[in-house]
C-alpha positions in Angstrom: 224.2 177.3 135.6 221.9 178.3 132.8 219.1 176.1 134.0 219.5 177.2 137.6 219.1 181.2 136.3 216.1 180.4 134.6 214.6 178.6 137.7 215.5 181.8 139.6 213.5 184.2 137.3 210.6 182.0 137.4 210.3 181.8 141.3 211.2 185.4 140.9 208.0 185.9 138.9 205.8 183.8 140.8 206.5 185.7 144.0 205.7 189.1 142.1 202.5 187.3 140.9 201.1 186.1 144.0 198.9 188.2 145.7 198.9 188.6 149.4 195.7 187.6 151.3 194.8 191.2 152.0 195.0 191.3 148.2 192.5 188.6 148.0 189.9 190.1 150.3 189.9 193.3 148.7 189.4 191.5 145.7 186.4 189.8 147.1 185.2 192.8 148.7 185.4 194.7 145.5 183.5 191.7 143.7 180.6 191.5 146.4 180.0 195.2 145.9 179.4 194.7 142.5 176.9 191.7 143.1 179.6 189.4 142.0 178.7 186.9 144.2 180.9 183.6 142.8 183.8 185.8 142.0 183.5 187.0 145.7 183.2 183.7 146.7 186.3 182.4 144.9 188.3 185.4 146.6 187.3 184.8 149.8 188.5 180.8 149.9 191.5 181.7 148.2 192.4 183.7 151.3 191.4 180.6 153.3 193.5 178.0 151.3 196.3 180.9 152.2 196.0 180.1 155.9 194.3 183.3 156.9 191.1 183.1 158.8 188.9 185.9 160.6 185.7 186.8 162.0 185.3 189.6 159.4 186.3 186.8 156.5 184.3 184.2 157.1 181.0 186.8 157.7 181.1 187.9 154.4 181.9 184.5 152.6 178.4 183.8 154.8 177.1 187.7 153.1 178.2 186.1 149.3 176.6 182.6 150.0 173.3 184.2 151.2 173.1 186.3 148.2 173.9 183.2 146.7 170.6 181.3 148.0 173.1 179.0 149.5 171.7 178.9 152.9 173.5 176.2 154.8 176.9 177.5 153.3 175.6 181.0 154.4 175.2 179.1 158.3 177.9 178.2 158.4 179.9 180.5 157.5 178.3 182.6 159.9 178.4 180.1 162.7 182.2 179.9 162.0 182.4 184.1 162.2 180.7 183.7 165.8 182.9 180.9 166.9 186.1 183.8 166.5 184.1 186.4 167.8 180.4 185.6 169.7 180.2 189.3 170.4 179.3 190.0 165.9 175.9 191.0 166.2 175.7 191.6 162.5 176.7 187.7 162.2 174.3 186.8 164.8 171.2 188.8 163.6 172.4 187.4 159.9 172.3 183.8 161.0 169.3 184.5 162.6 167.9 185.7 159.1 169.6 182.6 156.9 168.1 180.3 159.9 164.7 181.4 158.6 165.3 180.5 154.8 165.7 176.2 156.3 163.1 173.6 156.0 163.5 171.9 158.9 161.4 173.3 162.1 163.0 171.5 165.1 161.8 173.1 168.7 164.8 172.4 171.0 164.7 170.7 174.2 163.9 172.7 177.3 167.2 173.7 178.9 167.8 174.1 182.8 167.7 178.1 183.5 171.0 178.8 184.8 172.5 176.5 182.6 171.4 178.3 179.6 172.6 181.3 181.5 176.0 179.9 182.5 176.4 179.2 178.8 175.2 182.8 177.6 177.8 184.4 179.9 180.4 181.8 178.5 179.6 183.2 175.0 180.2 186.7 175.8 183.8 186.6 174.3 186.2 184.0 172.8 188.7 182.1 174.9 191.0 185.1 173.9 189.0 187.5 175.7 187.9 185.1 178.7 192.3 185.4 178.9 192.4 188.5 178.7 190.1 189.6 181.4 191.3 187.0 183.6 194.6 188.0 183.5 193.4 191.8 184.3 191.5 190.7 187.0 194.7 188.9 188.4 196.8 192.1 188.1 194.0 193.6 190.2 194.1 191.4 192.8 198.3 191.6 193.0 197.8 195.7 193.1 195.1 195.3 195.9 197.6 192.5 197.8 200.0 195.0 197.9 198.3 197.7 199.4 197.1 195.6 201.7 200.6 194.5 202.8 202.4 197.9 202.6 199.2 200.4 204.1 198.7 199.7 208.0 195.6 202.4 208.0 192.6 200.0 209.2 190.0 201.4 206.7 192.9 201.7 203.9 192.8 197.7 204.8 189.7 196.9 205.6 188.6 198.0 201.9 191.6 196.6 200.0 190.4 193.4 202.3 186.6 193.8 200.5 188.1 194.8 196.7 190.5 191.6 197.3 187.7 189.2 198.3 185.2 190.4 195.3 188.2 190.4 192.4 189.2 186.9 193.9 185.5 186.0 193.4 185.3 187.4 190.0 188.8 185.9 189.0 187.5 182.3 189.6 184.6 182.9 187.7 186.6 184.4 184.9 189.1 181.4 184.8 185.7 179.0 184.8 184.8 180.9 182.0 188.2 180.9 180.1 187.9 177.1 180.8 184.7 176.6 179.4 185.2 178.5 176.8 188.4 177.1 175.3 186.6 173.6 175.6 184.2 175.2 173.7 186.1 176.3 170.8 188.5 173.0 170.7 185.5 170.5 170.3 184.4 170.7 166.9 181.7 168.9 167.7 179.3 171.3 165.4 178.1 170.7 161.9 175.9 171.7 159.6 173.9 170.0 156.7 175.0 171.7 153.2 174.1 168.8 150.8 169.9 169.6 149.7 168.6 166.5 152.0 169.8 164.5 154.4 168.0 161.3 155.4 169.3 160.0 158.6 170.4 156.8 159.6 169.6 154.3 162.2 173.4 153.0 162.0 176.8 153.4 159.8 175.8 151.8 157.0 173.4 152.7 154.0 171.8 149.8 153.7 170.4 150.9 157.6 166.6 152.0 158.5 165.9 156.1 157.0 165.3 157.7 160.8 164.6 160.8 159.6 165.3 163.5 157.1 167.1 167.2 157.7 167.7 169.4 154.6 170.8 172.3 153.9 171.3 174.9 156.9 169.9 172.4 159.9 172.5 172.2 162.8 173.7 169.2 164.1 175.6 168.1 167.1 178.3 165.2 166.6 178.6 162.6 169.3 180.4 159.7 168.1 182.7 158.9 164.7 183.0 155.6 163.1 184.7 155.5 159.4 183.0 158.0 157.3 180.4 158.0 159.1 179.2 161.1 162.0 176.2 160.2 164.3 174.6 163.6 165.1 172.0 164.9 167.3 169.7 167.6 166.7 168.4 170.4 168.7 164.9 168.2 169.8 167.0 165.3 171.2 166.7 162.7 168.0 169.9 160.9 167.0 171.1 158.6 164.0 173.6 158.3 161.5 174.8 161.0 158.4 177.7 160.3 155.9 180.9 162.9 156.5 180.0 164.1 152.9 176.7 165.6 154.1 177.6 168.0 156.9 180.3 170.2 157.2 182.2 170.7 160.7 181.5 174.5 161.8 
């Protein structure tokens, strides 16, 4: 009985210990603004390690690794704000600055127009808010149905007809979008480099031919797996082979 009263006042004490994640981020905040950039830091992963994730979190973790000189931490941090939010301009014109701090100069390959438009409409919003405003759009569409059914004035109908046809339009366009975006956002298929250099790989093995080398904050895209080992494709088409222990998954 002893024994189980004691173990009661300790878990009793642990849970008046612990600090809540909102705790921690505060904490972090507080530490930033006084140019405490590791304590920040710590602060900021412990609320990740709690299971707590945001747009707003992972941009300033991206701030305290900047100030840090930790560039490819900084990117992809920031990368991993604009993956919860795409609409952050302060994490976009951030990433853009931390982007200018790499080594590695790669022009990308020229992109089809309205593919490169399709996917800048796609990153407007999240999957969340691709949902949301097709689920809107569909309420829309059940009003205008209705009037359509219950009014028998001609021009009543004839414009409920027209608002019907255009919000139909929009709402397949919207769910294309929702689609695309989700798929998007489930890949993982993003990484960055975040060891100093990275020499690339002609296959899974380090014994293999050195393709290439990429250094901290370059972006990578991973097409296939094999042990512990990613092959990744950068932005100018090239391909080869990086160890799991160089890159980090955005």
């Amino acid at each position: 009985m002893k024994k189980i009263f004691i173990l009661i006042l300790l878990a009793m004490a642990v849970s008046a210990t612990a600090q809540t994640p909102e705790q921690l981020m505060q904490q972090g905040n507080d530490a930033y603004a006084k140019a405490d950039y590791p304590a920040a830091i710590q602060h900021y992963n412990a609320v990740l390690q709690a299971g707590q994730q945001s747009a707003d979190l992972y941009y300033n973790l991206g701030n305290a690794h900047y100030r840090q000189e930790e560039y490819g931490l900084a990117i992809l941090n920031y990368e991993r704000a604009l993956r919860l939010n795409p609409r952050f301009t302060e994490a976009r014109e951030n990433l853009d600055l931390a982007n200018t701090k790499t080594e590695d100069e790669i022009a990308p390959l020229p992109e089809i127009f309205l593919l490169q438009w399709a996917h800048n409409v796609v990153a407007w919003f999240s999957p969340t808010g691709w949902r949301i405003i097709f689920l809107c759009l569909l309420a829309v569409l059940g009003a205008l149905t209705v009037l359509f059914v219950l009014r028998d004035d001609y021009l009543w109908r004839k414009w409920t007809l027209i608002g019907g046809s255009v919000t139909a339009v929009l709402l397949l366009l919207s769910l294309a979008c929702t689609i695309s975006s989700s798929v998007r956002y489930n890949r993982h298929d993003g990484a960055i480099v975040t060891v100093p250099m990275a020499v690339v790989k002609s296959s899974p093995e380090s014994g293999s031919v050195d393709k290439l080398i990429l250094h901290e904050g370059t972006k990578v895209k991973i097409d296939e797996t094999v042990g512990d080992w990613h092959k990744v494709r950068i932005a100018d088409g090239n391909t080869g082979w990086l160890p799991q222990a160089e890159i980090t998954i955005i």
